[in-house]
N, CA, C and O atoms as CSV, one atom per row, in Angstrom:
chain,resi,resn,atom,element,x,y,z
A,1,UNK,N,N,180.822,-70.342,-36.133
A,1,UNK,CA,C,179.729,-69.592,-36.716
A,1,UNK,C,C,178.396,-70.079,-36.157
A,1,UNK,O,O,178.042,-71.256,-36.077
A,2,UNK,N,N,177.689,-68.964,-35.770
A,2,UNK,CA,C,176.230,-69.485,-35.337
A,2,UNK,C,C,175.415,-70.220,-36.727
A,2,UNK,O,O,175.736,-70.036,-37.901
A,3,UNK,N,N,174.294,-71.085,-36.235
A,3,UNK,CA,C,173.669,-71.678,-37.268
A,3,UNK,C,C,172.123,-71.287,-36.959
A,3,UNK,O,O,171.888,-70.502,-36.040
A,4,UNK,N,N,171.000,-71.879,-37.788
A,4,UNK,CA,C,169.891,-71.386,-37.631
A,4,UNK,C,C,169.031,-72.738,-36.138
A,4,UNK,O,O,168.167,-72.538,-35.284
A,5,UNK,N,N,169.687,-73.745,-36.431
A,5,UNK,CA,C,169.277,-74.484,-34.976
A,5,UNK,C,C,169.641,-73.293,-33.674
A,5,UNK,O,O,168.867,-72.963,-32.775
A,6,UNK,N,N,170.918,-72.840,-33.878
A,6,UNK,CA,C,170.673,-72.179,-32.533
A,6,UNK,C,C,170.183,-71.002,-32.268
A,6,UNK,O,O,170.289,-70.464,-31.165
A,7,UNK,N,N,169.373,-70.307,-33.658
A,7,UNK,CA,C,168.801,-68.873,-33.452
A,7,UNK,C,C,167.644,-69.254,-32.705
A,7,UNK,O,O,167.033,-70.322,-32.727
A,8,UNK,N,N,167.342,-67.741,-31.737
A,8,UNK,CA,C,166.365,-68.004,-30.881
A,8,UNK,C,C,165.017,-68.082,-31.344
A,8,UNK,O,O,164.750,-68.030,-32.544
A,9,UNK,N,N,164.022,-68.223,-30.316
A,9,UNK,CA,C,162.392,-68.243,-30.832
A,9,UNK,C,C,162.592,-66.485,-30.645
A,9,UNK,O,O,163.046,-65.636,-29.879
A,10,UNK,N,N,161.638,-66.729,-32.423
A,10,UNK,CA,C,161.074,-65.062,-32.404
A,10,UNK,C,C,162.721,-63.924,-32.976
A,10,UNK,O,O,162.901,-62.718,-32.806
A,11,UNK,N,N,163.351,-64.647,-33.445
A,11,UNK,CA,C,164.580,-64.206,-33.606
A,11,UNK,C,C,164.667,-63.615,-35.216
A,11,UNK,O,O,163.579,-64.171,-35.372
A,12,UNK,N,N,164.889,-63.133,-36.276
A,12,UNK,CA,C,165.101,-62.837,-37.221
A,12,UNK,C,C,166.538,-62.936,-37.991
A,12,UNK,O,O,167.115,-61.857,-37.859
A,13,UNK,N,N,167.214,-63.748,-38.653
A,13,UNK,CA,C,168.681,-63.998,-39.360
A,13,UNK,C,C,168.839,-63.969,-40.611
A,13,UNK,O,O,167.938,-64.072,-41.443
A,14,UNK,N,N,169.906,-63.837,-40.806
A,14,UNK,CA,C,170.444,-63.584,-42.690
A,14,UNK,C,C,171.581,-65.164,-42.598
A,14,UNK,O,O,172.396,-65.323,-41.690
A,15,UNK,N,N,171.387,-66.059,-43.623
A,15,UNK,CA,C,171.479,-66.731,-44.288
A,15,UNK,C,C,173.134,-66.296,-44.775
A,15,UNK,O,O,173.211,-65.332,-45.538
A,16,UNK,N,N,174.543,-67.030,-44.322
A,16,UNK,CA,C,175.416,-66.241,-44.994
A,16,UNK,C,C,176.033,-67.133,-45.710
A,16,UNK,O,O,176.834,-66.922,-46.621
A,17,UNK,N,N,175.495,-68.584,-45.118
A,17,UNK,CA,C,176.524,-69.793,-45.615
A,17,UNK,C,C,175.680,-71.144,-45.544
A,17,UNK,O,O,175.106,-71.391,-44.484
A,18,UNK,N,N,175.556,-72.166,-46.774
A,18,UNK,CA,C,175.134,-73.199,-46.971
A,18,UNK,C,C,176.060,-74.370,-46.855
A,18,UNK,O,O,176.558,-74.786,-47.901
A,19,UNK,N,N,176.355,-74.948,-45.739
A,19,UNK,CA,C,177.332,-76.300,-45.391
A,19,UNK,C,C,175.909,-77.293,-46.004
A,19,UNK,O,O,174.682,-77.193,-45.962
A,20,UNK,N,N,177.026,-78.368,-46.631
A,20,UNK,CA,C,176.743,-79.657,-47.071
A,20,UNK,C,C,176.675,-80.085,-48.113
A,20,UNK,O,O,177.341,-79.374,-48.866
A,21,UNK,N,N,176.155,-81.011,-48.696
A,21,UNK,CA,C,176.924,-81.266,-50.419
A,21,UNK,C,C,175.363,-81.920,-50.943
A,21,UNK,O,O,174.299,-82.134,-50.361
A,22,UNK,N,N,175.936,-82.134,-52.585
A,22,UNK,CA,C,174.985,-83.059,-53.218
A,22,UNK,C,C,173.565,-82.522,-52.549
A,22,UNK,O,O,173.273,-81.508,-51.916
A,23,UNK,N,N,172.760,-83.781,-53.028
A,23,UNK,CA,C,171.341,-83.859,-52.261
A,23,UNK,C,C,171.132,-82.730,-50.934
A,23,UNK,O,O,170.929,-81.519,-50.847
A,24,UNK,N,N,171.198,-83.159,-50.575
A,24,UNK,CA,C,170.909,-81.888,-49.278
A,24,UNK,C,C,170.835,-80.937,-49.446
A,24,UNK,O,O,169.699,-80.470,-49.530
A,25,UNK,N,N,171.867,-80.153,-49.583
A,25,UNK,CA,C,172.075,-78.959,-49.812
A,25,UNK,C,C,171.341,-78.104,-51.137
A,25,UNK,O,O,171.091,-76.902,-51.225
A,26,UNK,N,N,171.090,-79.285,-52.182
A,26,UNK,CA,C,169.795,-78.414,-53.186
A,26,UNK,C,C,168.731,-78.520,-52.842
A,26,UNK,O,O,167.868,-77.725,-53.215
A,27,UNK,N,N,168.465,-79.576,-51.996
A,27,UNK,CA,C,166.943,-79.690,-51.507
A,27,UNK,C,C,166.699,-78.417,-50.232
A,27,UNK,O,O,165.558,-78.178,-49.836
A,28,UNK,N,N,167.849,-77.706,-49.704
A,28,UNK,CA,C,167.449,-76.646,-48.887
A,28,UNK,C,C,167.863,-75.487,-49.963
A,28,UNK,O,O,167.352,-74.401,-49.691
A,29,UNK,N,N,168.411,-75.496,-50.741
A,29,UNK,CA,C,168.505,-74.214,-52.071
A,29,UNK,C,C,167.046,-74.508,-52.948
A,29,UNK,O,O,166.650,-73.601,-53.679
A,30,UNK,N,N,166.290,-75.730,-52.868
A,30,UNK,CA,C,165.014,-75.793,-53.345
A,30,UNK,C,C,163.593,-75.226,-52.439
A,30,UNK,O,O,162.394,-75.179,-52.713
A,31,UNK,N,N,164.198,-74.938,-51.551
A,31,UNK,CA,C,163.014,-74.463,-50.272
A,31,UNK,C,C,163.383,-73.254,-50.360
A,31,UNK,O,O,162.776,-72.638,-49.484
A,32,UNK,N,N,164.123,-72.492,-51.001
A,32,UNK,CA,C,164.068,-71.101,-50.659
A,32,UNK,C,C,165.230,-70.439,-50.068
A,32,UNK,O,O,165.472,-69.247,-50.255
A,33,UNK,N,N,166.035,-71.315,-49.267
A,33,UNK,CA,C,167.061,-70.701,-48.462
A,33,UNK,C,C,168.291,-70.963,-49.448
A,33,UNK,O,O,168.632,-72.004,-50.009
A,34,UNK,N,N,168.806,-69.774,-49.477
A,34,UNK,CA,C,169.435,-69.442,-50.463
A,34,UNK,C,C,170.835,-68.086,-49.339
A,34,UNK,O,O,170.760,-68.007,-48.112
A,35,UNK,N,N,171.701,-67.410,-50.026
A,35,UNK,CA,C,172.628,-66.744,-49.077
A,35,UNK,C,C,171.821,-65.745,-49.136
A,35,UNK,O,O,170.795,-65.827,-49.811
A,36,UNK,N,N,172.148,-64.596,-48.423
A,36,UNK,CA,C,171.420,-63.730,-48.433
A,36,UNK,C,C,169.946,-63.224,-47.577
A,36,UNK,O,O,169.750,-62.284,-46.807
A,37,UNK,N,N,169.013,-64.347,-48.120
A,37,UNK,CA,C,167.809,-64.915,-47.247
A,37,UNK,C,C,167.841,-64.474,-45.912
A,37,UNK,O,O,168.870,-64.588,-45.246
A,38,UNK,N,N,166.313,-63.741,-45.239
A,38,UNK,CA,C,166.165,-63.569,-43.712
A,38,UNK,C,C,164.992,-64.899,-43.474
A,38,UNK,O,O,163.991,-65.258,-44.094
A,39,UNK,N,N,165.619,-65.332,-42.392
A,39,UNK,CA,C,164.506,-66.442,-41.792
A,39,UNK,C,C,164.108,-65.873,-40.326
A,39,UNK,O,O,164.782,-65.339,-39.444
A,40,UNK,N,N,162.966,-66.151,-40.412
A,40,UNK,CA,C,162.053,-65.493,-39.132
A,40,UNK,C,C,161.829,-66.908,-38.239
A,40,UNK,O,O,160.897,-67.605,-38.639
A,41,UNK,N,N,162.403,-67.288,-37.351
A,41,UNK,CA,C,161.790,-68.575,-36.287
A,41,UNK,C,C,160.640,-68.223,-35.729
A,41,UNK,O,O,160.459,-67.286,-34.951
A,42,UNK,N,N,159.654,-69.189,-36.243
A,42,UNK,CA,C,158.587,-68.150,-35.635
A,42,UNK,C,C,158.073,-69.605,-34.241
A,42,UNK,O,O,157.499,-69.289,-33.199
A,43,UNK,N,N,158.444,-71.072,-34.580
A,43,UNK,CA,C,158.365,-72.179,-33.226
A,43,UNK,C,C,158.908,-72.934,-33.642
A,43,UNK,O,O,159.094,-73.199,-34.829
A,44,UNK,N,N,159.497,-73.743,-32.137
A,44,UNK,CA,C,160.527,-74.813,-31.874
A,44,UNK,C,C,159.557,-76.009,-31.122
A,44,UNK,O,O,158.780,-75.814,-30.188
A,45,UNK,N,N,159.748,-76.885,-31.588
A,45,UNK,CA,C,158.483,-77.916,-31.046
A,45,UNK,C,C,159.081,-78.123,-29.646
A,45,UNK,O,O,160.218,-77.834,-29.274
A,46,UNK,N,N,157.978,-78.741,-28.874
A,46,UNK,CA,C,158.678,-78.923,-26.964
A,46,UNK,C,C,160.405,-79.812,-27.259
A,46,UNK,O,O,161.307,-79.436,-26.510
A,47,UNK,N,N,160.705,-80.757,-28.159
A,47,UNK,CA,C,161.751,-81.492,-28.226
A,47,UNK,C,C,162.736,-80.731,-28.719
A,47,UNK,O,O,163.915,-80.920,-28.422
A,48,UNK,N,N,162.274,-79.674,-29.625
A,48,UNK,CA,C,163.959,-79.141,-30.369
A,48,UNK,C,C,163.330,-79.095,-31.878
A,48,UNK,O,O,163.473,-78.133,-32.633
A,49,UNK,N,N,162.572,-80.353,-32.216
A,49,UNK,CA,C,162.375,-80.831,-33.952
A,49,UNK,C,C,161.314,-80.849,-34.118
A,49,UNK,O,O,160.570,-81.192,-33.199
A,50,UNK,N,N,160.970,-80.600,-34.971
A,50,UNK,CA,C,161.485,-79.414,-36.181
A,50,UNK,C,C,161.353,-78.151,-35.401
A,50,UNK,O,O,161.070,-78.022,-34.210
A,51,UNK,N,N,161.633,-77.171,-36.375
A,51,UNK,CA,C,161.644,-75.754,-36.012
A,51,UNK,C,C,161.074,-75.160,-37.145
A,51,UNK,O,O,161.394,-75.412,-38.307
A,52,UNK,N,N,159.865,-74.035,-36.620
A,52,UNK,CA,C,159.180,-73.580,-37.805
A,52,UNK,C,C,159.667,-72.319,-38.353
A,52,UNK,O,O,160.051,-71.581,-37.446
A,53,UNK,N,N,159.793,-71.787,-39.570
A,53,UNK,CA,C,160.758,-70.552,-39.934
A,53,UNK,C,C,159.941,-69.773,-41.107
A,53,UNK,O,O,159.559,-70.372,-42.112
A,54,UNK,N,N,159.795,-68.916,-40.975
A,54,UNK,CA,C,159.377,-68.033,-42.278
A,54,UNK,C,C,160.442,-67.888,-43.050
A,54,UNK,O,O,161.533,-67.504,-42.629
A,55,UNK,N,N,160.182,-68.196,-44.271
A,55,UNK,CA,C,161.048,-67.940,-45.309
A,55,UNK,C,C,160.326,-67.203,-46.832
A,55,UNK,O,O,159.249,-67.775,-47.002
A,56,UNK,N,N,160.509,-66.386,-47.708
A,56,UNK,CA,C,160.442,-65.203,-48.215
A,56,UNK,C,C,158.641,-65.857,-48.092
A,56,UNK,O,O,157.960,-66.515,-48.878
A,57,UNK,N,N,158.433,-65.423,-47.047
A,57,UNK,CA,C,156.775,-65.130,-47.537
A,57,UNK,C,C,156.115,-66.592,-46.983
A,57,UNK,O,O,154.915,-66.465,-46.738
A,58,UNK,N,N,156.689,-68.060,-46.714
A,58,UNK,CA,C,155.823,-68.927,-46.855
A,58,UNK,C,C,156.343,-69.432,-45.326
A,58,UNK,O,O,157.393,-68.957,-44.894
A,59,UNK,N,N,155.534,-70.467,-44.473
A,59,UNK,CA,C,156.465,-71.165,-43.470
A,59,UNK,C,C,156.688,-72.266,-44.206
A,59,UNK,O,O,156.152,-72.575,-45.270
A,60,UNK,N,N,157.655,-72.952,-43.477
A,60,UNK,CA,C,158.903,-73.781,-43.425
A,60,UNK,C,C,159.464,-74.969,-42.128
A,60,UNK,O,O,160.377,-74.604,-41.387
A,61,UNK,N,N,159.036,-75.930,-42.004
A,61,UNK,CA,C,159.189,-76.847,-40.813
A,61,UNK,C,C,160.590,-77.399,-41.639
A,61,UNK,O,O,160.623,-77.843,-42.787
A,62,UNK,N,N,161.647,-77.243,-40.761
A,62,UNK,CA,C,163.152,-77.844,-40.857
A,62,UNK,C,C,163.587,-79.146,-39.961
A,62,UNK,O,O,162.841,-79.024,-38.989
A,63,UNK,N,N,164.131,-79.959,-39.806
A,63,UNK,CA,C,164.405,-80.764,-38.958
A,63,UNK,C,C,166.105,-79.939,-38.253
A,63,UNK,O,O,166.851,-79.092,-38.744
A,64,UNK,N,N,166.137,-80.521,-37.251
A,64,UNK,CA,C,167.639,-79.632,-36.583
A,64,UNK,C,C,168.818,-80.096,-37.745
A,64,UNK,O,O,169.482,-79.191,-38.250
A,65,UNK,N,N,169.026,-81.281,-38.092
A,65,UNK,CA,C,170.039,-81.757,-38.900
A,65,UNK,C,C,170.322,-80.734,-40.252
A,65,UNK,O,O,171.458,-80.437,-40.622
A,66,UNK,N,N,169.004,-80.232,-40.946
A,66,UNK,CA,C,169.036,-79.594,-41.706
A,66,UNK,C,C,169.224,-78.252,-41.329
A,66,UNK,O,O,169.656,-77.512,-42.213
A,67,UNK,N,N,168.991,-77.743,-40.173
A,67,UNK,CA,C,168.833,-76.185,-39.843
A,67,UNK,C,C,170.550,-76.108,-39.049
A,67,UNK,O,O,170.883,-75.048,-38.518
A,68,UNK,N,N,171.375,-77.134,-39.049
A,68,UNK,CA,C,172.477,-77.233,-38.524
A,68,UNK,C,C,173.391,-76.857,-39.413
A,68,UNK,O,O,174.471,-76.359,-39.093
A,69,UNK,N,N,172.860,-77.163,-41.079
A,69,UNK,CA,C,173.418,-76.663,-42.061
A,69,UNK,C,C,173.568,-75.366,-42.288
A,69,UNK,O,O,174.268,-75.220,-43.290
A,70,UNK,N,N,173.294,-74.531,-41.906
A,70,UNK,CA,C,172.587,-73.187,-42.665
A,70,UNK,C,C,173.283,-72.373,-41.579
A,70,UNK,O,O,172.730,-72.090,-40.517
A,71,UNK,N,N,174.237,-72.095,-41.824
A,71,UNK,CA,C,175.306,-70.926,-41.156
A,71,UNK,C,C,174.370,-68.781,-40.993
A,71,UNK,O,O,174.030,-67.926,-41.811
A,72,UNK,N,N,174.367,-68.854,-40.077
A,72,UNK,CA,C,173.768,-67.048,-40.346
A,72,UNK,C,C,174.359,-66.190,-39.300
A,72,UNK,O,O,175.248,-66.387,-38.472
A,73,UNK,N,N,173.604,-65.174,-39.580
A,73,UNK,CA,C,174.806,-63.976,-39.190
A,73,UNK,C,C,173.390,-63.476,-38.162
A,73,UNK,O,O,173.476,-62.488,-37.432
């Protein structure tokens, strides 16, 4: 399954699946990303990390570890 680390710059995705447990995984269900959810990449820093994402309305700086979680379609 593709994840949101590897959606492109300028790319638009739906949110279909939340990998990871405990802590983590509510602290990215506390930011907004939730199933369902479209995230807009809107920049990828020159290294890869973070990656900046629109999410319902606000931006969003992710680190790859966390955006590795987040399964989309």
């Amino acid at each position: 399954m593709p994840t949101l680390k590897e959606a492109r710059l300028g790319s638009t995705v739906t949110v279909k699946k939340l990998n990871g447990e405990g802590a983590v995984k509510r602290r990215i269900m506390d930011m907004g990303i939730t199933k369902g959810t479209e995230i807009h990449v809107r920049k990828v820093a020159p290294l890869g990390d973070p990656i900046e994402v629109t999410v319902r309305g606000y931006e969003l700086s992710l680190r790859k570890a966390d955006a590795e979680m987040i399964e989309t379609v």
